[in-house]
N, CA, C and O atoms as a GROMACS GRO file, in nm:
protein
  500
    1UNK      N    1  -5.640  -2.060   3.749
    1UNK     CA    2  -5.696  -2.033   3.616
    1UNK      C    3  -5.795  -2.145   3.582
    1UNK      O    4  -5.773  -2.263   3.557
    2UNK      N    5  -5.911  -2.073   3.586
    2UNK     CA    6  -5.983  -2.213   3.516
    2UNK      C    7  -6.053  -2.130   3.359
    2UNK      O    8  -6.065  -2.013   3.323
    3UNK      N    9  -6.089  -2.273   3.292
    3UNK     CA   10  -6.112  -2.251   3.162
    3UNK      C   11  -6.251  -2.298   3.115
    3UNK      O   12  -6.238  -2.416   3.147
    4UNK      N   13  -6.346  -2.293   3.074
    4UNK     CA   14  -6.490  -2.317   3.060
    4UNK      C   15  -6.503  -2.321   2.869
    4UNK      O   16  -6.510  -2.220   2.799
    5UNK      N   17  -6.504  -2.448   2.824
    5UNK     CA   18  -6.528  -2.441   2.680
    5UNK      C   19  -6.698  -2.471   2.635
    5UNK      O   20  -6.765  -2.564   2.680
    6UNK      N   21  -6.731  -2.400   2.567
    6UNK     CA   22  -6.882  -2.464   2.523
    6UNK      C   23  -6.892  -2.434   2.367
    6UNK      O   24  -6.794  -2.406   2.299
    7UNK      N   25  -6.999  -2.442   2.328
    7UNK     CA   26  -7.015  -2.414   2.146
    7UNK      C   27  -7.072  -2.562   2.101
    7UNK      O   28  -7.150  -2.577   2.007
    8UNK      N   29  -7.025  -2.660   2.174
    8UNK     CA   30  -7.025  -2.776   2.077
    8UNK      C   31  -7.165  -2.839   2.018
    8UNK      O   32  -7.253  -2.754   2.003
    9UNK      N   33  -7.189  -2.930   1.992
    9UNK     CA   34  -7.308  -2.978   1.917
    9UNK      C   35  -7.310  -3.103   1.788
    9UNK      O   36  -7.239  -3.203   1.785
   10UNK      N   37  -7.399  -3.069   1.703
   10UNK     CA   38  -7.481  -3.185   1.638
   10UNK      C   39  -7.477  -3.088   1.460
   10UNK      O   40  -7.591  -3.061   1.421
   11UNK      N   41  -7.366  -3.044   1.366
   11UNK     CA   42  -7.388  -3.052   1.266
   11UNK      C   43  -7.384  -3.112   1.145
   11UNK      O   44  -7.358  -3.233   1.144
   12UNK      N   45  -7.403  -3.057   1.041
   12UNK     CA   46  -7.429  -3.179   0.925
   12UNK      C   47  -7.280  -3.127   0.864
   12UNK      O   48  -7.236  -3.018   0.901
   13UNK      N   49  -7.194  -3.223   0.753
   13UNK     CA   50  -7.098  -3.154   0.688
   13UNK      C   51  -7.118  -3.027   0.617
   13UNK      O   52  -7.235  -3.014   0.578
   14UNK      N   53  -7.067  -2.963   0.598
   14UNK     CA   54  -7.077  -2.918   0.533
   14UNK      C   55  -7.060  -2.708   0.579
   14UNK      O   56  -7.006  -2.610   0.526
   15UNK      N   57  -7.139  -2.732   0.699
   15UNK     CA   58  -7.184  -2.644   0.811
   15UNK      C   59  -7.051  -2.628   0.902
   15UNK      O   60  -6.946  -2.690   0.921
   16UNK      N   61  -7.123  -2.494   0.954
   16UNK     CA   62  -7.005  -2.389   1.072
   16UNK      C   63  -7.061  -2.454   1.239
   16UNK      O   64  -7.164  -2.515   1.264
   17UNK      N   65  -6.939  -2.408   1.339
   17UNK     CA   66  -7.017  -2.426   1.433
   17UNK      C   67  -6.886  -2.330   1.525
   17UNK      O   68  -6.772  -2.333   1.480
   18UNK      N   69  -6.915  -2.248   1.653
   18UNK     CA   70  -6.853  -2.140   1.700
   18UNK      C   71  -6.824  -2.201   1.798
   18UNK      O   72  -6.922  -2.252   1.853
   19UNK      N   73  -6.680  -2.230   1.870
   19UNK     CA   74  -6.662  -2.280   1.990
   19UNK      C   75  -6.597  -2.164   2.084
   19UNK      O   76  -6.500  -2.097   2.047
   20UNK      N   77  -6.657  -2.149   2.201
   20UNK     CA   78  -6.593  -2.019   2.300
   20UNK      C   79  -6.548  -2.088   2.410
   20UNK      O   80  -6.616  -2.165   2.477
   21UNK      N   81  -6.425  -2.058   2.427
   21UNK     CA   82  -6.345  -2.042   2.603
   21UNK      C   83  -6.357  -1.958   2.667
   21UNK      O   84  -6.298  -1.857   2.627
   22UNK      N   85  -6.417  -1.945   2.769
   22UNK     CA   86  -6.374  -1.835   2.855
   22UNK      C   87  -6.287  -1.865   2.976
   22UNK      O   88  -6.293  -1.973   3.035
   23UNK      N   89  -6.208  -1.770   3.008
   23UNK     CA   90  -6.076  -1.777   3.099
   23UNK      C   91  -6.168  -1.678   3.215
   23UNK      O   92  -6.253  -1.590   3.195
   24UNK      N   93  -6.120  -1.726   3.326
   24UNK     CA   94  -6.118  -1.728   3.446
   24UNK      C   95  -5.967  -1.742   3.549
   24UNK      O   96  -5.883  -1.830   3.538
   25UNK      N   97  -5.966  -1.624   3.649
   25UNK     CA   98  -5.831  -1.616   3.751
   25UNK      C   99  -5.754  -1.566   3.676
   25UNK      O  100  -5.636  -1.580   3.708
   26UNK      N  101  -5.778  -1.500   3.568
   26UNK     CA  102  -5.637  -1.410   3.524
   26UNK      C  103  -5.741  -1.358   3.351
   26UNK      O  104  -5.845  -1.396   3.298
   27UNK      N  105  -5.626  -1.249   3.320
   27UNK     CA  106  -5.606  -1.203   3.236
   27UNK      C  107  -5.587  -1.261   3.079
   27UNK      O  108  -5.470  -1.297   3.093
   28UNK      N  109  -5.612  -1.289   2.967
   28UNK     CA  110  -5.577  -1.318   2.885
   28UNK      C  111  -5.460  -1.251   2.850
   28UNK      O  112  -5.401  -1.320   2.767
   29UNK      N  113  -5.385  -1.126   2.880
   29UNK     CA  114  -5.251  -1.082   2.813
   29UNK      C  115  -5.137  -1.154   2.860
   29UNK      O  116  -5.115  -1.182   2.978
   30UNK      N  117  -5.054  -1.186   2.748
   30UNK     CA  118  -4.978  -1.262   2.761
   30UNK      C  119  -4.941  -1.398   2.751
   30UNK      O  120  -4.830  -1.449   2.736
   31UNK      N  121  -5.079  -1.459   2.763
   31UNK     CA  122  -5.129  -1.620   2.781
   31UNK      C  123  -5.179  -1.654   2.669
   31UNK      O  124  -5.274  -1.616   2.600
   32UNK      N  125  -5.020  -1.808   2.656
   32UNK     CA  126  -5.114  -1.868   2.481
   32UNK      C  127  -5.199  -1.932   2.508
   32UNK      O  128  -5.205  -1.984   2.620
   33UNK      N  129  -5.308  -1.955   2.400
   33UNK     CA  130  -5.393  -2.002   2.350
   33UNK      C  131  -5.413  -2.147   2.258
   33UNK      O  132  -5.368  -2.169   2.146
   34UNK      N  133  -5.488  -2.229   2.338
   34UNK     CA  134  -5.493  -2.365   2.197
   34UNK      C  135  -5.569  -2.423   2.237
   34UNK      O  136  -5.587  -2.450   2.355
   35UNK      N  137  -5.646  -2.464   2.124
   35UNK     CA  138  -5.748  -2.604   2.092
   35UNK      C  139  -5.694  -2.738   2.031
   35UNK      O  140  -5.634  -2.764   1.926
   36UNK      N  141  -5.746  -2.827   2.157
   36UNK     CA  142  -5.668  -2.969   2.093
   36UNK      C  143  -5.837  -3.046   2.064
   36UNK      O  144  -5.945  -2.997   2.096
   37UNK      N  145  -5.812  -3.170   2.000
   37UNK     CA  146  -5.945  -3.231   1.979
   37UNK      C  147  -5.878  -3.409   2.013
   37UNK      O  148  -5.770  -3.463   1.995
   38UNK      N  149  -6.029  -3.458   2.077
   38UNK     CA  150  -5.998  -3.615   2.060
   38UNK      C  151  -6.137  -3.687   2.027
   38UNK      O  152  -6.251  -3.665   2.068
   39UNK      N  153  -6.078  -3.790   1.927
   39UNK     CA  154  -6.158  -3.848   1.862
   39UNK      C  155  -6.181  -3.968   1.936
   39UNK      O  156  -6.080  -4.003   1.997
   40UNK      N  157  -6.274  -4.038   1.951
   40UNK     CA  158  -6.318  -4.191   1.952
   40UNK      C  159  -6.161  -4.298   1.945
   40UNK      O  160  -6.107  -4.330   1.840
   41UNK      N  161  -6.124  -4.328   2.051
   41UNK     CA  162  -6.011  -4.417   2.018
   41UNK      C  163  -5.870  -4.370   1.957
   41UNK      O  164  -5.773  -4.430   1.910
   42UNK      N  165  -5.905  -4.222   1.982
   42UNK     CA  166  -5.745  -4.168   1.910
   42UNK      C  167  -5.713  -4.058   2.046
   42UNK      O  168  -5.764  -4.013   2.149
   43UNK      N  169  -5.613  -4.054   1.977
   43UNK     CA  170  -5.482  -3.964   2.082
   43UNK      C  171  -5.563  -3.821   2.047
   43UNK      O  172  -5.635  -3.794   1.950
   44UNK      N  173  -5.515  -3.721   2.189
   44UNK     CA  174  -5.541  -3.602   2.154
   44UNK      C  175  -5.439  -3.524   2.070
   44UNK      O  176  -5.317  -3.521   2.080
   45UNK      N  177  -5.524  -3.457   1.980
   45UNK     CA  178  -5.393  -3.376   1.864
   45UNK      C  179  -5.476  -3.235   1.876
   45UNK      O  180  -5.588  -3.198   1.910
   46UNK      N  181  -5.352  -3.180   1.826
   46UNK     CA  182  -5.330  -3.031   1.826
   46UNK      C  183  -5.447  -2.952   1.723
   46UNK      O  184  -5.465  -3.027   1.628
   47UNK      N  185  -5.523  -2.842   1.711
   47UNK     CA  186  -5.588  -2.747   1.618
   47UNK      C  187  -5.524  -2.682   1.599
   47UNK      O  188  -5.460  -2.684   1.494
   48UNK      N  189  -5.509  -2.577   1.704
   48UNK     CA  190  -5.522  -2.476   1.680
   48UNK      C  191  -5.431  -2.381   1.801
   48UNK      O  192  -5.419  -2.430   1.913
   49UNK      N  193  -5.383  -2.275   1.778
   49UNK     CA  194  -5.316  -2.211   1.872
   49UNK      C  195  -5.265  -2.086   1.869
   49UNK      O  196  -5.190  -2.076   1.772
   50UNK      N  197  -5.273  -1.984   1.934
   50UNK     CA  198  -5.255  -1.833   1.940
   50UNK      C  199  -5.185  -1.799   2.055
   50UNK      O  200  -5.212  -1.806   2.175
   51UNK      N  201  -5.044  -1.741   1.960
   51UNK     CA  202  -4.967  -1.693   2.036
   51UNK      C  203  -4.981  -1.585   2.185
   51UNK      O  204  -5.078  -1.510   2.202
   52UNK      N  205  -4.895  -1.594   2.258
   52UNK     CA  206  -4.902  -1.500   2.375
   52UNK      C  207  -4.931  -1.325   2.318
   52UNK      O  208  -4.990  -1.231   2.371
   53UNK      N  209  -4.874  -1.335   2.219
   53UNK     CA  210  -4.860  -1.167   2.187
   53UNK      C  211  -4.840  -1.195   2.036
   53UNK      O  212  -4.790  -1.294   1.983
   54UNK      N  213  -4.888  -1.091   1.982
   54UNK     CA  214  -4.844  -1.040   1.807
   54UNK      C  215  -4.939  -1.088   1.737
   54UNK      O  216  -4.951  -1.046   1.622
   55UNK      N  217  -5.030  -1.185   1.786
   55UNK     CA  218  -5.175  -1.180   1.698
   55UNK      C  219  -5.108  -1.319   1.642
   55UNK      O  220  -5.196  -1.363   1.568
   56UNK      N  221  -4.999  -1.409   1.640
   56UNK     CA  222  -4.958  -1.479   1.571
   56UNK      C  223  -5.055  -1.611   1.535
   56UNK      O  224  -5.080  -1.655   1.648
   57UNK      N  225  -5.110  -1.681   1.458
   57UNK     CA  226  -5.159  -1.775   1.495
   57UNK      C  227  -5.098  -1.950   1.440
   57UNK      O  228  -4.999  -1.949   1.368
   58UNK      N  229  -5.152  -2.069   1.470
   58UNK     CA  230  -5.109  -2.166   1.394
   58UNK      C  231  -5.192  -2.250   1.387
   58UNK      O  232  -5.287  -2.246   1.465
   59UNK      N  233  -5.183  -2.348   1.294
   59UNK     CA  234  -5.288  -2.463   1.272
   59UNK      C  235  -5.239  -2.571   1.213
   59UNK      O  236  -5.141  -2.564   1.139
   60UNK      N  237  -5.319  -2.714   1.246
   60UNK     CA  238  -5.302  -2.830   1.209
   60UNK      C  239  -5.348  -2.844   1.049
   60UNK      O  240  -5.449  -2.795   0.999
   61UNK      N  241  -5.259  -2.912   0.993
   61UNK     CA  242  -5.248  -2.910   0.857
   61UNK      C  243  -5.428  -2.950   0.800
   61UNK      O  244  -5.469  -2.905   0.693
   62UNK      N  245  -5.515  -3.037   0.887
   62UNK     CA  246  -5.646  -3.077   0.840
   62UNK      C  247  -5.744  -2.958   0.856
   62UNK      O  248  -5.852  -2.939   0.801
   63UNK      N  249  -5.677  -2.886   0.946
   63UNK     CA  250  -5.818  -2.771   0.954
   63UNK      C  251  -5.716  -2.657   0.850
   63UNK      O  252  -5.775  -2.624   0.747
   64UNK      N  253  -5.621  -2.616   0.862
   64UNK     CA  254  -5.592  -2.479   0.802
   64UNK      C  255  -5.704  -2.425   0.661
   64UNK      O  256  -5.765  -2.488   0.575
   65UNK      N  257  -5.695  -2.321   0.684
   65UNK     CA  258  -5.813  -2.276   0.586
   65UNK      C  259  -5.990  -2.261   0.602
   65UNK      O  260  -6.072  -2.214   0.523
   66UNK      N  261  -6.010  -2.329   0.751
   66UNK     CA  262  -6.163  -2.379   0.751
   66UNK      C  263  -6.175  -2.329   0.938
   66UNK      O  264  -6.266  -2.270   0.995
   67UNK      N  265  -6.082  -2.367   0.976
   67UNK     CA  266  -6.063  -2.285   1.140
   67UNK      C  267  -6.012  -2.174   1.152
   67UNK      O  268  -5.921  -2.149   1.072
   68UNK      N  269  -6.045  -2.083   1.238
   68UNK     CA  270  -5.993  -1.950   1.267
   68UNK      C  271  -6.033  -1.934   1.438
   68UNK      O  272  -6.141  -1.920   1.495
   69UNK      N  273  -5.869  -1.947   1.496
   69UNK     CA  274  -5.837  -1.937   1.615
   69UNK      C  275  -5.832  -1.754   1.676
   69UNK      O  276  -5.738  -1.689   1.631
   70UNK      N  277  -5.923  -1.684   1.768
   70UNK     CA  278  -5.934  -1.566   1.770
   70UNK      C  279  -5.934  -1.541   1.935
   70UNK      O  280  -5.948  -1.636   2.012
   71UNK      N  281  -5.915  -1.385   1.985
   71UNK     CA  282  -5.900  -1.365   2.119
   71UNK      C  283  -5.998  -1.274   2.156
   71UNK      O  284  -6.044  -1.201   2.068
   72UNK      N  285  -6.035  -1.265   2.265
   72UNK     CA  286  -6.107  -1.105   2.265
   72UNK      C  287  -6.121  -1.067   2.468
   72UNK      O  288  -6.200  -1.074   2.563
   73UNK      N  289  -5.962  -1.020   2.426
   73UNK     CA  290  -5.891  -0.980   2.564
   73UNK      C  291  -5.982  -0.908   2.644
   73UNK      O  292  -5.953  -0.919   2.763
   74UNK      N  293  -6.091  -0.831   2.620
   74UNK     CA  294  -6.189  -0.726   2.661
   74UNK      C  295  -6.293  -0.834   2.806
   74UNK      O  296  -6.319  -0.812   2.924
   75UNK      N  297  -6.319  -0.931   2.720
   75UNK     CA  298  -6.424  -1.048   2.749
   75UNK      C  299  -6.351  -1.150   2.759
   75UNK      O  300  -6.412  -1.250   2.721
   76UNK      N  301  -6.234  -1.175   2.798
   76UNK     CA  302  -6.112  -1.271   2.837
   76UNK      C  303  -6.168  -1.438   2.777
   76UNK      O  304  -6.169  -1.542   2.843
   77UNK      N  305  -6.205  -1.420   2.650
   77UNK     CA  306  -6.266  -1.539   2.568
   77UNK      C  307  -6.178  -1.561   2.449
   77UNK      O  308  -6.134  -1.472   2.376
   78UNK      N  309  -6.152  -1.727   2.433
   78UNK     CA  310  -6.076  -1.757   2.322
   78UNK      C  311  -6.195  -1.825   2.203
   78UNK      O  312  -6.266  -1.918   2.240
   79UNK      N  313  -6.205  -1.784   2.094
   79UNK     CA  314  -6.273  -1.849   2.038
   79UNK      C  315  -6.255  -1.960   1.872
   79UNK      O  316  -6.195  -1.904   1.781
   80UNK      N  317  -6.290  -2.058   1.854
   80UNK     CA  318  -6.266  -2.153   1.735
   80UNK      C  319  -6.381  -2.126   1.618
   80UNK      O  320  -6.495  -2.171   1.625
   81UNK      N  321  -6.326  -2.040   1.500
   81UNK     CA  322  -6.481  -2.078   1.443
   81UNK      C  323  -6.420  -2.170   1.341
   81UNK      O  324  -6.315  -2.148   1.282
   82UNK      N  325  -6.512  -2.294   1.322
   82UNK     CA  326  -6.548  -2.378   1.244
   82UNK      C  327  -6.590  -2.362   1.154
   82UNK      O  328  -6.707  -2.327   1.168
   83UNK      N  329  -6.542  -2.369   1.002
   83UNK     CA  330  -6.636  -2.358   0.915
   83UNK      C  331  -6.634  -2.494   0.772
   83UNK      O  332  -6.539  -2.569   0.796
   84UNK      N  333  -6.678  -2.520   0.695
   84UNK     CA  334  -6.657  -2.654   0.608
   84UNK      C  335  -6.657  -2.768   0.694
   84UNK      O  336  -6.576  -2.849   0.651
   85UNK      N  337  -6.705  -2.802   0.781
   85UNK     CA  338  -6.693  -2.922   0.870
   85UNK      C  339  -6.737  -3.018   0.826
   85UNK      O  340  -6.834  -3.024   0.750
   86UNK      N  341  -6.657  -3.128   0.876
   86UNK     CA  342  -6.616  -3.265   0.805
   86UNK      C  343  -6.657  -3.374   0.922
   86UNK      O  344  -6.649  -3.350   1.042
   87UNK      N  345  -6.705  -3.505   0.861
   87UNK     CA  346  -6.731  -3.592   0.949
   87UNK      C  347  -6.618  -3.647   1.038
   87UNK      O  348  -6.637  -3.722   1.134
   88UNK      N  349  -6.475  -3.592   0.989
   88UNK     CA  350  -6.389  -3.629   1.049
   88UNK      C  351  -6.316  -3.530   1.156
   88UNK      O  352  -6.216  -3.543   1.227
   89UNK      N  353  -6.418  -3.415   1.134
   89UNK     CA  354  -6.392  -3.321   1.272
   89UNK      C  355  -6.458  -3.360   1.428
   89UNK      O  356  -6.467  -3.316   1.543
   90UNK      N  357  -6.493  -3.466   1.351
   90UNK     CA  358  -6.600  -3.509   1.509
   90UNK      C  359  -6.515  -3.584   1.588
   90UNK      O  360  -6.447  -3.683   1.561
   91UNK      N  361  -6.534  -3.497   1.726
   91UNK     CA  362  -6.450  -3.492   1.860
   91UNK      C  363  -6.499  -3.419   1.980
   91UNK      O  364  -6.609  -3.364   1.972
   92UNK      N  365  -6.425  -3.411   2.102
   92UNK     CA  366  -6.436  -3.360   2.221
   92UNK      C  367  -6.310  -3.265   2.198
   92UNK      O  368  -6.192  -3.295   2.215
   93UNK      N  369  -6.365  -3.137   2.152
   93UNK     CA  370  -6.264  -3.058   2.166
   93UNK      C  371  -6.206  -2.966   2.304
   93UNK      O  372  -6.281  -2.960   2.402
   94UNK      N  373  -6.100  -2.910   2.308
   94UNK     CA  374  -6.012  -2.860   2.455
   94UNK      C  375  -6.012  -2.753   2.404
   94UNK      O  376  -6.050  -2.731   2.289
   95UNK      N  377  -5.956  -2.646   2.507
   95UNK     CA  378  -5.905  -2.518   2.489
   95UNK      C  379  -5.814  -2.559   2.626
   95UNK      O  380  -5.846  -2.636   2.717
   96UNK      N  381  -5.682  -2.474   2.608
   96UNK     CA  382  -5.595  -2.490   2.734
   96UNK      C  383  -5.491  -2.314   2.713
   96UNK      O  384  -5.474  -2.217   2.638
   97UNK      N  385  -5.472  -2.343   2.775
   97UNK     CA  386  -5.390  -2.200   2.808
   97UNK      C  387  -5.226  -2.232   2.903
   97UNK      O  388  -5.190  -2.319   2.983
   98UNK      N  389  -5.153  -2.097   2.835
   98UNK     CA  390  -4.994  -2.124   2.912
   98UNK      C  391  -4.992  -1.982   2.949
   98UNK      O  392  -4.992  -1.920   2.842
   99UNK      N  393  -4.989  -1.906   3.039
   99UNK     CA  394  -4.924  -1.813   3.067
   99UNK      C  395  -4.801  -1.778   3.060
   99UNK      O  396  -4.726  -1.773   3.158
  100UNK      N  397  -4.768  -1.748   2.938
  100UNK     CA  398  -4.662  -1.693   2.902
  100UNK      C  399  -4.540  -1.808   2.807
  100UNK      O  400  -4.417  -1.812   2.798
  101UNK      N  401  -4.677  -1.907   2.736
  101UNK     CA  402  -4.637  -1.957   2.674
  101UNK      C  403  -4.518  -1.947   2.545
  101UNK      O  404  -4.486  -1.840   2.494
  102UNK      N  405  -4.460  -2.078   2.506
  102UNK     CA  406  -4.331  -2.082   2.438
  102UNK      C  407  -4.375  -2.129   2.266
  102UNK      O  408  -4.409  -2.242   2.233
  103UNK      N  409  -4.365  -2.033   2.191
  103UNK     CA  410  -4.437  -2.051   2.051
  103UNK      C  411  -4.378  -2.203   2.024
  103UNK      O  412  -4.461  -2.288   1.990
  104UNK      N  413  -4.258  -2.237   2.035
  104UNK     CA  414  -4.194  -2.381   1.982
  104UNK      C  415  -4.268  -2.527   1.996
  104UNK      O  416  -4.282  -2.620   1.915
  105UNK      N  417  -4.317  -2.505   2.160
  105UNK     CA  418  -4.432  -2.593   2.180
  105UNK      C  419  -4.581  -2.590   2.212
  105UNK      O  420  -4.625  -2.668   2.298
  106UNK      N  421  -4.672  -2.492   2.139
  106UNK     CA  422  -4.783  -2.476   2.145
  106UNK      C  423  -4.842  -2.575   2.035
  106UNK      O  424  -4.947  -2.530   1.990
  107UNK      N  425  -4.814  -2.670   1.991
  107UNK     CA  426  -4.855  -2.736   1.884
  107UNK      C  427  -4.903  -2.880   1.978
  107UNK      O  428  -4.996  -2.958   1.958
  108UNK      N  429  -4.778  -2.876   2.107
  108UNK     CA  430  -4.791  -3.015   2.208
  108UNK      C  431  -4.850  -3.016   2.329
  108UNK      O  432  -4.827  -2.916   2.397
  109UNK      N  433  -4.934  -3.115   2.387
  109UNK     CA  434  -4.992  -3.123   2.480
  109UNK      C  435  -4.853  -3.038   2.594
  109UNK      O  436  -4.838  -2.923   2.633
  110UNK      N  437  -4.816  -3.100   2.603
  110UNK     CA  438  -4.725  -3.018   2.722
  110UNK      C  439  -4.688  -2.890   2.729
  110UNK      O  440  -4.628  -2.846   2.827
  111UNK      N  441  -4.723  -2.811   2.614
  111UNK     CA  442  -4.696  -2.649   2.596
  111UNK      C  443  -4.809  -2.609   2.682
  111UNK      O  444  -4.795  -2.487   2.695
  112UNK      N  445  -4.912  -2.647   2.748
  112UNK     CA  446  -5.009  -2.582   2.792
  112UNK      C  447  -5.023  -2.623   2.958
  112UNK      O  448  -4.985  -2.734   2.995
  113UNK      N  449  -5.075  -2.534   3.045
  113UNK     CA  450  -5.119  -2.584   3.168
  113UNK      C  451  -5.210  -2.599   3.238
  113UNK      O  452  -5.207  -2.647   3.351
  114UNK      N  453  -5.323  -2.550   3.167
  114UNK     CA  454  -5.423  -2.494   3.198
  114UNK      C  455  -5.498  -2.570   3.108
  114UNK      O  456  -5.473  -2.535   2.993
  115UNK      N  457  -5.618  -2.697   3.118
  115UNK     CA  458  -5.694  -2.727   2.999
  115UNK      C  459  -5.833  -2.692   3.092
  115UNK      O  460  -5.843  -2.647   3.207
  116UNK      N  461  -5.937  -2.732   2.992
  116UNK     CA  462  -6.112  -2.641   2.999
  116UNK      C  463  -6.190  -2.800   2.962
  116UNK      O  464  -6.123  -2.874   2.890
  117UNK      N  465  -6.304  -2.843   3.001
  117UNK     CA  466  -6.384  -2.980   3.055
  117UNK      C  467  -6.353  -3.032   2.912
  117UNK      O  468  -6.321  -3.150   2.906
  118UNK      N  469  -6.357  -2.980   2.827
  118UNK     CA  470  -6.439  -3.029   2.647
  118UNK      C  471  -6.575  -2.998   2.669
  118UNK      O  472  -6.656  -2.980   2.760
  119UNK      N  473  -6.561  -3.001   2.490
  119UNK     CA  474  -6.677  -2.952   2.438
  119UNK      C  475  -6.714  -3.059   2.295
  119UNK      O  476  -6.627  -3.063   2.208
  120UNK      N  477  -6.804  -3.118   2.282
  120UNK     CA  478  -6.853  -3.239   2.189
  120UNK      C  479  -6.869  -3.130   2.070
  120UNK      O  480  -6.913  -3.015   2.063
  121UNK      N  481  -6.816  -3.220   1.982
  121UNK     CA  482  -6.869  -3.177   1.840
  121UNK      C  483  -6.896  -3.252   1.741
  121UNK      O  484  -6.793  -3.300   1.695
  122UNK      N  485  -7.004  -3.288   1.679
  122UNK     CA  486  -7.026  -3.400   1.608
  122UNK      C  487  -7.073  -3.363   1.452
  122UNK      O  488  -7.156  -3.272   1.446
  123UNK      N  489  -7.039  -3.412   1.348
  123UNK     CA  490  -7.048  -3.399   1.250
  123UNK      C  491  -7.111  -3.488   1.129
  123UNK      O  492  -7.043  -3.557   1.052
  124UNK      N  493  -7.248  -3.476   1.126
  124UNK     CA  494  -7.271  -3.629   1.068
  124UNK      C  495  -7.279  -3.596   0.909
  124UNK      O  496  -7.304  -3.482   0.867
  125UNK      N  497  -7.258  -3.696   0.833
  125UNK     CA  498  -7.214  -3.690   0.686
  125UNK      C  499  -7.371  -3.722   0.622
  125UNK      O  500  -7.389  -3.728   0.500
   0.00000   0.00000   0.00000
């Protein structure tokens, strides 16, 4: 399974920006979904994440409301849209994947097996 993230870039606060995964060596059914981000000198933390099945989704308490984690099984692409972005969204964001991931730990680096290069996103104030 490999994973290919792109979207990233150069916006101002305030502004949207669309980040796409595409999956490769398999199928998206069945396989969770998540975006982690790392900042300059910080640990990687959790976004964003979509369950294996039921449309379920979850989010980190700083984005809820402004991210929307989406699938589109057809075109085996996971996508992040960004919207209200903050100078403190600026990072190298991930997409990773679990085949047949466990909802309990999709929030943690180790729920996933599968991560994608990063994708820069910068946000200047």
């Amino acid at each position: 399974v490999q994973l290919q993230a792109s979207g990233g870039g150069l916006v101002q606060a305030g502004g949207s920006l669309r980040l796409s995964c595409e999956v490769s060596g398999r199928t998206l059914r069945n396989v969770a979904m998540g975006w982690f981000r790392q900042a300059p000198g910080k640990e990687r933390e959790f976004v964003a994440a979509l369950a294996r099945s039921g449309g379920f989704t979850y989010y980190a308490d700083s984005v809820k409301g402004r991210f929307t984690i989406a699938r589109d099984n057809a075109a085996n692409i996971v996508t992040l849209q960004m919207n209200s972005l903050k100078p403190e969204d600026t990072a190298v964001y991930y997409c990773a994947a679990k085949p047949g991931g466990i909802t309990s730990v999709l929030r943690t680096r180790d729920g996933y097996d599968y991560w994608g290069q990063g994708t820069l996103v910068t946000v200047s104030s």
